[in-house]
MARNUTI-550827 format. One record per atom (N, C-alpha, C): y, x, z. Coordinates in steps of 0.05 Angstrom, whole numbers, plus 5000, padded with zeros to 4 digits. Example, Ala and Ser with C-alpha at 12.3 -4.5 7.8 and 13.67 -1.06 7.14 Angstrom:
2
488652645156/491052465156/493452645156/495552575142/497952735143/500152585157/
//
This chain:
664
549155144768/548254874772/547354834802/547854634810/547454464841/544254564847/543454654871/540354674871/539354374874/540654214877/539153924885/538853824862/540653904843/539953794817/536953964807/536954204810/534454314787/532454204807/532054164833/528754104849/529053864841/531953644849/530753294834/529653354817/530553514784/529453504767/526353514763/524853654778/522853854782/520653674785/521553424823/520853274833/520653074810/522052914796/521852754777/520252734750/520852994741/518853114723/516153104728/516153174742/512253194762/512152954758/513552684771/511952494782/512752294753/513952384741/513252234702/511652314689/510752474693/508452684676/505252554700/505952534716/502752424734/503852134718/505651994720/505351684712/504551594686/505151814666/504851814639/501151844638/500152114647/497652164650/496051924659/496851764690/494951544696/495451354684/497651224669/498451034649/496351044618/495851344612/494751344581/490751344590/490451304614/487951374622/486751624621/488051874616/487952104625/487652274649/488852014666/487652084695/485451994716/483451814694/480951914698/479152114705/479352244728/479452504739/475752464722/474952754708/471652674708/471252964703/467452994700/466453274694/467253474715/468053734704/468853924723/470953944746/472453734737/474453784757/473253514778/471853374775/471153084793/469953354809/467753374802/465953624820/467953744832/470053934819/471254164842/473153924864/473953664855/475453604880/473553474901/471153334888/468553294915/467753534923/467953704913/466653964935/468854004954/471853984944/474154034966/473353884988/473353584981/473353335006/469853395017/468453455014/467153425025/464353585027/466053895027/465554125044/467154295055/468754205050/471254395068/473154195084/473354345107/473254645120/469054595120/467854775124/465754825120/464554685156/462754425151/461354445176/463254145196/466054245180/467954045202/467753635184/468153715152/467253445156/465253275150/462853515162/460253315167/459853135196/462553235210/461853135233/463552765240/464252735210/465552515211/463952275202/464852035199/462551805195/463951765161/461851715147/462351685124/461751425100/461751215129/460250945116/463650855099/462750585090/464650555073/467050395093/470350495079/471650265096/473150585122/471350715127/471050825156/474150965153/474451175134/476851225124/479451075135/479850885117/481550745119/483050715155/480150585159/479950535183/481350665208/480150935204/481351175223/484651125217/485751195194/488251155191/490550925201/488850715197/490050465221/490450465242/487650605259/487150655279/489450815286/490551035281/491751245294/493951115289/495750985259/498050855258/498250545281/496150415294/497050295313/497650455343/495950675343/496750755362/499150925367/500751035336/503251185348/505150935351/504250705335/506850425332/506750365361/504550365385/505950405407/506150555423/506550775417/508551005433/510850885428/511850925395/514450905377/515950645388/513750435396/515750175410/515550255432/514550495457/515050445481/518950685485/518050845470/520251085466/522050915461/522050725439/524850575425/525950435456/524450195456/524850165492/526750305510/525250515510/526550765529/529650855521/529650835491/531250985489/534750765485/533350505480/535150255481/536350305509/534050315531/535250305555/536950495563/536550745561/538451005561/541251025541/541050775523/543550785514/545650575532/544150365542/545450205572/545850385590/544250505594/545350645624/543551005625/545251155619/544151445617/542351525637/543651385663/542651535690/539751375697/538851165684/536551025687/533951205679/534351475675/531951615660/530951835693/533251815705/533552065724/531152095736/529351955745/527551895762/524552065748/524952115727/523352315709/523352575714/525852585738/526153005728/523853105742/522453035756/519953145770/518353195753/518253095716/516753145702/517853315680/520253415689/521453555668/524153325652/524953195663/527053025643/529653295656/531353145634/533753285642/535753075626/538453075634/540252855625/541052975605/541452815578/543452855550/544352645543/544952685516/546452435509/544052265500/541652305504/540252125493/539052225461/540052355449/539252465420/536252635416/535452665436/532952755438/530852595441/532052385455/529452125460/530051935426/532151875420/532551785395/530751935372/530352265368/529152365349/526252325353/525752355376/521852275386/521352065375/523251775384/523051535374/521951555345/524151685336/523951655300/522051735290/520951985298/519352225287/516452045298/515551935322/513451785323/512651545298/515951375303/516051105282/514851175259/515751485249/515651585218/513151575213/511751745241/509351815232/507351445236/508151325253/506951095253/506950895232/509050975214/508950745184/506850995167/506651255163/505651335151/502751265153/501051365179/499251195180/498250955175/499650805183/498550525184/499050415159/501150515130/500650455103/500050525093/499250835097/497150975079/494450925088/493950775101/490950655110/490850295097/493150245096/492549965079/492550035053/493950255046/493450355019/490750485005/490050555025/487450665020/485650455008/485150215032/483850025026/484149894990/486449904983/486949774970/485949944938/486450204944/485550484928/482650284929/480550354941/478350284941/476950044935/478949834934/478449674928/478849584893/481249834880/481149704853/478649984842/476850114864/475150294845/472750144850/471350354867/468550244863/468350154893/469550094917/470349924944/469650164958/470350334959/470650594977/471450824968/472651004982/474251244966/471751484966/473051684957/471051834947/468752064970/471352004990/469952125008/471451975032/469851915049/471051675069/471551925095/469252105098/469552275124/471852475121/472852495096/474852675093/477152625094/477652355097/479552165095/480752225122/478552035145/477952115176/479752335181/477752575173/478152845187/481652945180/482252835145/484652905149/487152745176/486952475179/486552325198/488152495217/486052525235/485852745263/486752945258/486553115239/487853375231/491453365234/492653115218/495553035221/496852985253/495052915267/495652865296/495853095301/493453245308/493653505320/495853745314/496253645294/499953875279/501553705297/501853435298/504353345318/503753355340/501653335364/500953485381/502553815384/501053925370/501654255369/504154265365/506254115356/508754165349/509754115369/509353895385/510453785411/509353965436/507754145432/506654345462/507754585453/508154655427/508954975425/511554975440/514354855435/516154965455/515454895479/514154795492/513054775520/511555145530/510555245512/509655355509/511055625510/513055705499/514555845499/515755845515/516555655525/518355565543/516655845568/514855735576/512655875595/512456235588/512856305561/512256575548/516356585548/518156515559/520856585559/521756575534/521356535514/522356525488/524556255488/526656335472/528156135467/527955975442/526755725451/525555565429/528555345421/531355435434/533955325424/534755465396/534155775400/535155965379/534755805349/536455855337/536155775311/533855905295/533256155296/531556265283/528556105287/527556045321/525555955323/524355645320/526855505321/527555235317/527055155289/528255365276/526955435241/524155475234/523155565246/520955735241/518855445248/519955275269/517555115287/517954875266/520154795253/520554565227/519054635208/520154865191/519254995169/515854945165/514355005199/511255125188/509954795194/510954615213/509754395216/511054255188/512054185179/512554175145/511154305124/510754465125/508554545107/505754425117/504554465131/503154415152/502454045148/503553875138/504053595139/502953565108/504753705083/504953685062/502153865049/500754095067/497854155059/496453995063/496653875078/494153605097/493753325075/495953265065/496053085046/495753105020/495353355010/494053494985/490953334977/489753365003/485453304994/487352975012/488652775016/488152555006/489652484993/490752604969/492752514940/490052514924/487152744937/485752874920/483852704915/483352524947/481452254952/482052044936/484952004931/485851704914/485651784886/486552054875/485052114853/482952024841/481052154859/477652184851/478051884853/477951684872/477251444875/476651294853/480751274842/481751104821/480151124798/478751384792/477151494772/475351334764/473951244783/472051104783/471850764774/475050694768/475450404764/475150344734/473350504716/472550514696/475950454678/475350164655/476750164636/480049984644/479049904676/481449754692/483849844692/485449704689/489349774700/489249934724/490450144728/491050224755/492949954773/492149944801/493649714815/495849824814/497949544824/500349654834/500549804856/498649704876/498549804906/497450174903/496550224885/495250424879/496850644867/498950494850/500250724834/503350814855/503250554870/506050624894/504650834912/501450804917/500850974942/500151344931/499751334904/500251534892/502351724889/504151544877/507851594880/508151744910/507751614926/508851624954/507751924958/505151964960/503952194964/504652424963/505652354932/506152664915/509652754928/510152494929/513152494935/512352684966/511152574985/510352605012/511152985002/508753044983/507353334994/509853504983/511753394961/513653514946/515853514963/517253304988/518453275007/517853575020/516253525034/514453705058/515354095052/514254095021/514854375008/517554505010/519354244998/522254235000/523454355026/522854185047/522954135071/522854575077/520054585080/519654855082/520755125061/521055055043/523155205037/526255285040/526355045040/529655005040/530455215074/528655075083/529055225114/529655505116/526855715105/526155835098/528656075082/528455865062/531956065043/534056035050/534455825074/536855735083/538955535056/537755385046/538355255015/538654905047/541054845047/541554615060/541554415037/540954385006/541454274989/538154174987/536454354979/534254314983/533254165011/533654245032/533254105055/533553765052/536253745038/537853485040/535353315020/535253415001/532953244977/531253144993/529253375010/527253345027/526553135038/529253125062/529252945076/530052655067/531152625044/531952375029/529252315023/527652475005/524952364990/523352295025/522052435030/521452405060/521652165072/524851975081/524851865097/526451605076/526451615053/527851445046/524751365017/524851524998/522751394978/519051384992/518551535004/516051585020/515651255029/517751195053/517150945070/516450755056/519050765025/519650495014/516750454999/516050624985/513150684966/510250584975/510650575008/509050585016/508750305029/511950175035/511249935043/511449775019/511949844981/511749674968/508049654960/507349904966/503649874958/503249684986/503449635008/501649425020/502649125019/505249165005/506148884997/505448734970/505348934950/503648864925/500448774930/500048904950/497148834961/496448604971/497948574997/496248335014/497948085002/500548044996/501447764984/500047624965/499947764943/498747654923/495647554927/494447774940/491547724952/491447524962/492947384987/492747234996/493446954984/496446984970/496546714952/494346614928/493646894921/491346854904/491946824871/494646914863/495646924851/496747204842/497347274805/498147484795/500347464810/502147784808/504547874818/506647744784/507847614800/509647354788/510747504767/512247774770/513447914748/513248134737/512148184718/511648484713/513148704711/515748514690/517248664692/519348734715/519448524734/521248724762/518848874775/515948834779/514549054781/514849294778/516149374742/515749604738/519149754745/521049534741/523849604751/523649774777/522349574801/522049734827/520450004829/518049954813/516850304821/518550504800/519750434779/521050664765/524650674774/525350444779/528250474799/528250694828/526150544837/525250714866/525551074861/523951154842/523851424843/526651574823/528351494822/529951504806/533451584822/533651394849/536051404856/535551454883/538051314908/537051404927/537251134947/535551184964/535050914985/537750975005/538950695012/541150625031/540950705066/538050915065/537351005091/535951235104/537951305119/537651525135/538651855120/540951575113/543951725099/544651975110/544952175102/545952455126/548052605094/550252635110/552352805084/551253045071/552653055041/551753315038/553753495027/552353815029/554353975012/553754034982/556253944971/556553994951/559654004939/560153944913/562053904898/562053594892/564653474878/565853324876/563953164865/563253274830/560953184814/558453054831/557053174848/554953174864/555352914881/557952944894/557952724918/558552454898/559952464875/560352224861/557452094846/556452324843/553752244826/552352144844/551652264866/549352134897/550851824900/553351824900/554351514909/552751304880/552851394860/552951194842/549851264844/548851344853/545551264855/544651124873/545851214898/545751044920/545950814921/548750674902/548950454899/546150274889/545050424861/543650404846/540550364868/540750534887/538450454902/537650174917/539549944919/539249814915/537649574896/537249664885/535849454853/533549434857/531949664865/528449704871/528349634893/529249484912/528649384934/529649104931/531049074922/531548694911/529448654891/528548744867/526748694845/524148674873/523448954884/520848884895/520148594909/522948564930/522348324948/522447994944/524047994918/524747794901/521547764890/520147924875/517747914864/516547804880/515247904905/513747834928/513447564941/515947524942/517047254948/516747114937/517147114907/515946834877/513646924881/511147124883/509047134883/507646904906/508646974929/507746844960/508446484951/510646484937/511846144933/509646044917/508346134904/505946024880/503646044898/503246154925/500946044941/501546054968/504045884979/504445895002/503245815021/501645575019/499845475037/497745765049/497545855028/495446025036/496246215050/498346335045/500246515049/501246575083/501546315084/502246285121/499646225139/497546065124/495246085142/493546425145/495346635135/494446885140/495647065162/494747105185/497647285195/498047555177/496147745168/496647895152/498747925131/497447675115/499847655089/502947495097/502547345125/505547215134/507347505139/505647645160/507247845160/509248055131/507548165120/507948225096/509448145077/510347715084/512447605069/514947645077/514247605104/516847645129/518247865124/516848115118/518148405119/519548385084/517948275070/520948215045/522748095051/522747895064/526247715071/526747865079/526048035097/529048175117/529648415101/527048575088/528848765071/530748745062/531348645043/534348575024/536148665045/536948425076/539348435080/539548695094/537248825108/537949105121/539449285097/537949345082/538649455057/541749425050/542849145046/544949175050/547349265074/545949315091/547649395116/547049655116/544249785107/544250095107/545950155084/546850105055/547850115035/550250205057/551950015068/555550035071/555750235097/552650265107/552750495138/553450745118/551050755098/550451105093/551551155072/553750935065/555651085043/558451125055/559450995085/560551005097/560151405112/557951445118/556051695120/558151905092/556351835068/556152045050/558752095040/560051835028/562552005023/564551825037/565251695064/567251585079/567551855103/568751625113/569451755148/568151935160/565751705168/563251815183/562851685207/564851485209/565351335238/562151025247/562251065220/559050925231/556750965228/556851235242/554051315253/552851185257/552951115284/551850955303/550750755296/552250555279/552150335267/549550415248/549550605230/547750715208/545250745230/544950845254/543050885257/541550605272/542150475271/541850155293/540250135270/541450015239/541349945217/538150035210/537850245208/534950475200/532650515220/533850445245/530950415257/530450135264/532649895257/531449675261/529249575238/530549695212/529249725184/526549805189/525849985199/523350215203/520950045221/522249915254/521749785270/519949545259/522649335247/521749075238/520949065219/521149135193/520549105171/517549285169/518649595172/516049675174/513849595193/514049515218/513649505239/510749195233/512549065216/511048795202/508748855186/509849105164/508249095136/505449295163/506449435176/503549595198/502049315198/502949125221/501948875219/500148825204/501248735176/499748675157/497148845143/499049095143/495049255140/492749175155/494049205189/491449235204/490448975206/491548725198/490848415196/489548355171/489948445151/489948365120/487148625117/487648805115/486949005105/484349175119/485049155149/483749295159/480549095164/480848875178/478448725176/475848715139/478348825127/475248925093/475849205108/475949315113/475349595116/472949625124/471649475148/470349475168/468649235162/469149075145/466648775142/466848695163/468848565173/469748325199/471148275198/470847945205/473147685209/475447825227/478247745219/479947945242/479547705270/479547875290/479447605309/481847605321/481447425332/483747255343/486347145333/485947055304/488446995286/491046925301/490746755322/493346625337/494246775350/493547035361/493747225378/495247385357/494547425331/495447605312/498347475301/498147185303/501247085294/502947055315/502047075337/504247145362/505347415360/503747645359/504847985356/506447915331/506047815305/507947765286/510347665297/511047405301/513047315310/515147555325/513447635349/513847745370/515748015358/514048095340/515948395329/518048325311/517648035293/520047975285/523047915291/521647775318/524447635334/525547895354/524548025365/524948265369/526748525358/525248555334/526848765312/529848585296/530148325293/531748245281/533948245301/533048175327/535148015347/536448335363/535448495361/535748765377/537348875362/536848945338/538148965321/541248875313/541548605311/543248505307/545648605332/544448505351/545648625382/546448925383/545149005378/545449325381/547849475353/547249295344/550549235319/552849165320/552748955346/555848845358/557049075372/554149125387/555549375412/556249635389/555549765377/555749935360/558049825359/559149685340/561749545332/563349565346/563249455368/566249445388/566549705398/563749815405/563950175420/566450235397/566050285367/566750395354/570750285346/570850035349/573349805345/574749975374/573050065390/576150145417/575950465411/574550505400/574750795395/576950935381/577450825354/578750795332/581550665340/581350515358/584650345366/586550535378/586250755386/587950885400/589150755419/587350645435/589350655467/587950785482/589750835495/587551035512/587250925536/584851055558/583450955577/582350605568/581550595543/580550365534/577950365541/576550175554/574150185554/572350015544/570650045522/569449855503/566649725526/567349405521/565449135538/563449285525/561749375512/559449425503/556949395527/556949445547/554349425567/552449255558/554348995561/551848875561/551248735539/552548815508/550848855485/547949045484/548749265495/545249395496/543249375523/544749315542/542849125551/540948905549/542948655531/541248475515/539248535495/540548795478/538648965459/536248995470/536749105498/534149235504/532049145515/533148855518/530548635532/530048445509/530348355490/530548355462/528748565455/528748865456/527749095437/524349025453/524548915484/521448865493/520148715485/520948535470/519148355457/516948515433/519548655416/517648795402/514648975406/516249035429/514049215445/511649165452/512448965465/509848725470/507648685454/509648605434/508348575407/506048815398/507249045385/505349195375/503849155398/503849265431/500649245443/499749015443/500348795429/499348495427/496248605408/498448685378/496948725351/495348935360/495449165377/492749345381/491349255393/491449055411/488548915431/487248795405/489148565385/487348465358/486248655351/487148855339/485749105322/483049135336/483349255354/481349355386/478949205376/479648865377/477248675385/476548735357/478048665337/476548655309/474148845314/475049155321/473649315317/470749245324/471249175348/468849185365/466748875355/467948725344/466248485348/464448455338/462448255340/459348315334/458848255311/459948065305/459647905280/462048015259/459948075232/461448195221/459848045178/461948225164/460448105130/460648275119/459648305096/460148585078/462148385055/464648655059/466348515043/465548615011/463948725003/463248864987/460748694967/460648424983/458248244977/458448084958/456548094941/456547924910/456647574925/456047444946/455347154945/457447064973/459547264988/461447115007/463547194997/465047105000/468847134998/470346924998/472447015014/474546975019/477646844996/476146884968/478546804960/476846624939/478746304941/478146124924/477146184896/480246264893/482246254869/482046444853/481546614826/483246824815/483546774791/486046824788/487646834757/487447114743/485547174723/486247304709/489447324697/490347554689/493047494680/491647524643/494047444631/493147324598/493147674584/491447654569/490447934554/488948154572/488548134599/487448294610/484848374613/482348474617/480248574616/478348524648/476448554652/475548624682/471948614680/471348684692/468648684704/467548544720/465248394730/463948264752/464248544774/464548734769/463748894792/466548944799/468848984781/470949054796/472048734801/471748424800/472548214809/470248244845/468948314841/466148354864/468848484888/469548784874/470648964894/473248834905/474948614888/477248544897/476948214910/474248234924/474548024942/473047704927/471547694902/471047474885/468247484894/468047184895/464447204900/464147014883/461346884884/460046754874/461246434868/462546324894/463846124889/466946064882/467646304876/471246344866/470746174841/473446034833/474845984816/476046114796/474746184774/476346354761/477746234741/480546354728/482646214717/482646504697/481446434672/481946614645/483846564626/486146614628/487646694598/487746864579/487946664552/488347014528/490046834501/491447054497/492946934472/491447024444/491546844431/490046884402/492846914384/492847194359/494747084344/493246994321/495146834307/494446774282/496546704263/495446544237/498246574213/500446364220/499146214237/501945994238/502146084275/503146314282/503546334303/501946404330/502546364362/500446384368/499046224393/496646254405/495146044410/494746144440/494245994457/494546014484/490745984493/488646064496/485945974500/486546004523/485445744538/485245874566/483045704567/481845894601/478945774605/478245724638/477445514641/478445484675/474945394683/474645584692/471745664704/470945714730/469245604741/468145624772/465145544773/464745794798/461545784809/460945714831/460445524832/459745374857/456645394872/456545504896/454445584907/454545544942/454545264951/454845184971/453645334995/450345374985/449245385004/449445805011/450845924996/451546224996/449446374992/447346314968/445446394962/445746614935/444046884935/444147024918/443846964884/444847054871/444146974839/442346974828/441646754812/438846654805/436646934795/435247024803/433647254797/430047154772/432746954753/430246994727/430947124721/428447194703/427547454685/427847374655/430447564643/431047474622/428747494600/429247264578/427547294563/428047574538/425647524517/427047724502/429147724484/429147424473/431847284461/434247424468/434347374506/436447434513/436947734510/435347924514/435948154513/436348234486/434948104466/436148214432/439248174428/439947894442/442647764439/444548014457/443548054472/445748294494/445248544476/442848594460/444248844443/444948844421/445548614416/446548464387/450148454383/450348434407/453248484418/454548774436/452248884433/454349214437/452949304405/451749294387/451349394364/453549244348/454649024352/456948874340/460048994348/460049084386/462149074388/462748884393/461748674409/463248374412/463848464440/466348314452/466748374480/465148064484/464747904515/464047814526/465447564517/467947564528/470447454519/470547284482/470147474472/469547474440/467347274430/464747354441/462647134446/463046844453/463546824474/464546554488/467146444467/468646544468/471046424448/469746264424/467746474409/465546374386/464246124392/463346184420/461745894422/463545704431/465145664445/466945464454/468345244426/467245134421/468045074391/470044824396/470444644412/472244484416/474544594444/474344924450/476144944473/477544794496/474144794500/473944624518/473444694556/473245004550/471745234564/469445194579/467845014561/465044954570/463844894550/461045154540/459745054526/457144934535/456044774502/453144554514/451444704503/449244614506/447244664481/447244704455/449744454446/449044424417/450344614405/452744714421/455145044411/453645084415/451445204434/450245474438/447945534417/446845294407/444345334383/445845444357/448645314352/450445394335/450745684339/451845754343/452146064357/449346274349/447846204361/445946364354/444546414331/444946114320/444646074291/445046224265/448146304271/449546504272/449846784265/448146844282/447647094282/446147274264/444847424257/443847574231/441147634245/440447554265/437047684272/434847344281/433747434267/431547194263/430547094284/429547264307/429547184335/431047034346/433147064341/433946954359/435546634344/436146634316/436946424306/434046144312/432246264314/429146054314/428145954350/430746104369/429246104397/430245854409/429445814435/429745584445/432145534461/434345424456/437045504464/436745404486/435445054487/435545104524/434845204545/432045324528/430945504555/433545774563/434845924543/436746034546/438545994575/440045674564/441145604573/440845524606/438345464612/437445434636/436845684654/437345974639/437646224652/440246284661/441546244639/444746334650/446646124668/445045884673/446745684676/446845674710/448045824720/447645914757/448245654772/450945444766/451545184779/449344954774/448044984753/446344814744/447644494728/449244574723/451344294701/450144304685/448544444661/448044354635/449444544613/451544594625/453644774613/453445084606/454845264599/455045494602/458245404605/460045724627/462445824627/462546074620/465046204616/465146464616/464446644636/464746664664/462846794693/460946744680/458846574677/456246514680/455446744659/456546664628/456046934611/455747164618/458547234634/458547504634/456647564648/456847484677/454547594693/451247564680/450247424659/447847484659/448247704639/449547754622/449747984600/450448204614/452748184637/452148434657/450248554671/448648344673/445948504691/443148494683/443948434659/441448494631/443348854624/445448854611/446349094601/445449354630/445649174653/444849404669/442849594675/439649244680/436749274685/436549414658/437249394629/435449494615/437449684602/440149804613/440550054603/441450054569/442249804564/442949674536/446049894523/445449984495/447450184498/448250044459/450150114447/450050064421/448250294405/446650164388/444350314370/446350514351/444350704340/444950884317/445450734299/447950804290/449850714264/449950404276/451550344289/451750024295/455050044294/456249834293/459049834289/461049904310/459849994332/460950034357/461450384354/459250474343/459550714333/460750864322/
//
């Protein structure tokens, strides 16, 4: 059997068996093993990460931080390396620093290998956020987060000075053996590092009690494991000299890694921002289970095998297609159901932007890298225009969108300079699209006189990458646009806790219909005091079934904390009247709402209690009740209003269901 076949197998297996586990709530990490992975994050290495900051947010943070700063190296290199494909001899002026002339393939791999590492950061830091946000609003260890952070630099650092290094000690760092040796260990080396933060989003998620795992959460999971299982590959394959294994590697690596990682910050900030559920569930789950299944249209490289093998990789390939139309199609009907809101964000504009263009790259990496895998091979070039404009713009956007969307909750501050932030948008769009496109003609015709057989033909191409490459500066521009935003955010004085029961940012939220939640996890995902909440639930019954919905809002102008009476004891018999029952919250309210109306009065509520089997509370005074829970002051009760006072009665007094009660 094919070795690519038994490691896919291996790779797939693993990451169905983690999906199955976090799906049945078994991956509720708790008890002994919660303990052994907080002692990992946050005592080891022993001494090193106490020296990191461990407030909440800080994590994330670091990770942004370092992904804006390789996004501009990665746009100044791309730059460079546009221009060196215009004119070779434009680099010469470097050799005093060590340049030397090639074809350019060396400045192209820096390019990439920065870009790579620059989407990794900068989405696994919006991912983070977003981790933390569906637990308890911070991961489990924020300084370990950091430290791994800095630790990932310093391997690409060290990777980049060791042949310098040798170079100086006479060693030939060309030899294949040592060239091996310097891949192999910085691959391993990548894929240990990301072990204690697969270990951080673990522990985190744990903590989101009886909640759905997010989407953004279960892609940044995927990605991880994929990451560390890549990385292993990677180092072995080297290692045994297995070019089959290698090939998986680098497919999972640079093809499911990226995509995983830009569908968690797109599940994230769109919907957030429109304020609206993710439109489809089911192309939801198409894309994260398509995704890990076949293969992405990029950064195509042939392989060896047999007939079987190369036919099977094509018809997946093809197939890789579907999880990248389902995701961006989703995104897109998500953003359409709150567009207004959508565009007054630069964060979440960005983040819409990078779905439209997905699709069509996708289709141009599709016909490059199957042209690659089992054609000619004649469009390389073309394939590679294709994959870093992909990487550039698309990824280049969703970075954007973390450090706009995402990174300002990291840190509890307004992002500043919004208009400043939708110029770097623009800027990297019109840039990555238009460079791109250009850098595709010239590709094209280079390749149209190549192929013609005449000879001494010389392909007009010049000043296609020329135009490319003043075109490719816009982009450039751009990201150091978005790091001065970043910069200021950081620094500015004025700041909010995004973590705050009485400010936020989002109107709106729709429960989706049958779902569950908490005041504390609506708290963590951005709901305050004056949100709008939108409750659905279907009732069945004998003639069919029934749609309740309940459209509820707390209005609190003046951004004042929640009313701090002191429940009576009515109320507290009633709150343990309902975990000795087993009533959910939901359940209650439904009871009282007697004309579904999603507002009860007084006279439901005396009904209701009436009700009930304890004498207390059938004889008490319903409006004084009512004048406790009632936070807007209408007269009314809603469902928020309930919950929250039964939540923070069940809390102050530690309310549990009694011996032998039906909950039992």
């Amino acid at each position: 059997m094919e070795t690519v076949f038994i490691t896919g197998t291996l790779l797939i297996a693993t990451l169905f068996f983690l999906s199955q586990t976090l799906a049945r709530g078994a991956g509720n990490v708790g008890g002994a093993l919660q303990q052994i992975g907080l002692f990992i994050l946050r005592k080891n290495p022993p001494g090193l990460v106490d020296i990191f900051d461990d407030k909440d947010g800080s994590g994330s943070r670091t990770w942004m931080n370092f992904g804006m700063l390789w996004f501009v190296f990665a746009g100044i290199l791309g730059f460079l390396a546009a221009w060196h494909n215009y004119d070779p001899r434009s680099l010469d002026s470097l050799a005093s620093i060590g340049w030397s002339y090639d074809d350019g393939s060396s400045l192209r791999d820096a390019t990439q290998r920065l870009l790579g590492l620059a989407l990794l950061y900068g989405l696994v830091g919006g991912g983070l956020v977003a981790v933390s946000r569906n637990g308890n609003g911070r991961l489990a260890s924020e300084a370990n987060a950091s430290m791994v952070a800095l630790l990932l630099t310093v391997v690409l650092i060290v990777s980049v000075l060791l042949p310098f290094i040798f170079g100086f000690l006479d060693v030939d760092t060309e030899s294949t053996a040592i060239s091996t040796l310097l891949l192999s260990l910085e691959s391993l080396a990548i894929g240990l590092l990301l072990i204690p933060v697969l270990i951080n989003v673990l522990i985190t998620t744990s903590t989101r009690g009886e909640q759905d795992l997010s989407t953004s959460s279960w892609f940044l999971i995927m990605a991880l494991v994929s990451k560390i299982f890549a990385m292993i590959y990677i180092f072995i394959g080297e290692v045994a000299d297995s070019t089959q294994t290698v090939w998986l590697g680098e497919r999972v690596s640079n093809g499911w890694v990226p995509l995983a990682l830009m569908f968690s910050v797109g599940y994230y900030t769109v919907p957030m921002a429109a304020k609206q559920p993710i439109w489809s569930g089911s192309m939801r789950s198409a894309s994260m289970l398509l995704l890990f299944v076949t293969i992405p249209p990029f950064f195509m490289t042939s392989a060896v095998g047999g007939n079987v093998l190369v036919n099977f990789g094509a018809i997946l390939l093809t197939l890789g297609l579907l999880p990248i139309f389902a995701a961006s199609v989703n995104i897109i009907m998500t953003a359409n159901s709150g567009m207004d809101s959508v565009v007054k964000n630069p964060g979440s504009m960005a983040g819409l932007l990078a779905f439209v263009l997905l699709p069509f790259f996708a289709i141009g990496g599709y016909f490059t890298a199957m042209d690659i895998f089992v054609g000619t091979g004649e469009l390389g070039a073309m394939a590679h225009s294709v994959d870093m404009g992909m990487m550039f713009t698309v990824g280049g956007l969703l970075i954007l969108s973390s450090v706009f969307n995402s990174y300002p909750m990291a840190i509890g501050k307004p992002l500043a300079t919004p208009s400043s932030a939708n110029l770097a948008v623009w800027m990297v769009l019109v840039g990555g699209v238009s460079s791109t496109v250009t850098f595709l003609v010239g590709d094209f015709t280079t390749n149209a006189i190549a192929t013609s057989g005449i000879e001494d033909a010389v392909a007009p191409s010049g000043g296609f990458f020329l135009t490319g490459a003043a075109m490719f500066y816009l982009l450039g521009i751009g990201t150091i646009l978005a790091t001065l935003v970043t910069i200021r955010t950081g620094i500015s004085a004025t700041g909010r806790s995004v973590s705050s029961e009485t400010v936020s940012d989002v109107n709106t939220y729709t429960l989706v219909a049958g779902s569950s939640t908490t005041i504390r996890t609506l708290i963590g995902r951005g709901v305050g005091v004056d949100t709008e909440l939108v409750v659905s639930q279907t009732e069945d019954t004998e003639g069919g079934s029934t749609i309740i919905a309940v459209d509820s809002s707390l209005h609190n102008d003046e951004i004042t904390e929640f009313p701090s009476k002191a429940p009576t004891e009515a109320m507290i018999q009633l709150v343990q009247y309902l975990a000795d029952s087993g009533q959910s919250v939901f359940d209650l309210f439904r009871s009282m709402d007697l004309d579904a109306s999603g507002k009860v009065d007084e006279k439901e509520f005396l009904t209701a209690l009436q009700a009930t089997e304890i004498d207390a509370l059938s004889s008490v005074d319903s409006g004084e009740l009512m004048e406790i829970m009632d936070l807007d002051g209408d007269g009314e009760l809603n469902l928020p209003e309930l919950d929250i006072a039964i939540a923070q009665i069940k809390r102050d007094y530690d309310i549990t269901p009694s011996a032998g009660s039906e909950e039992e």
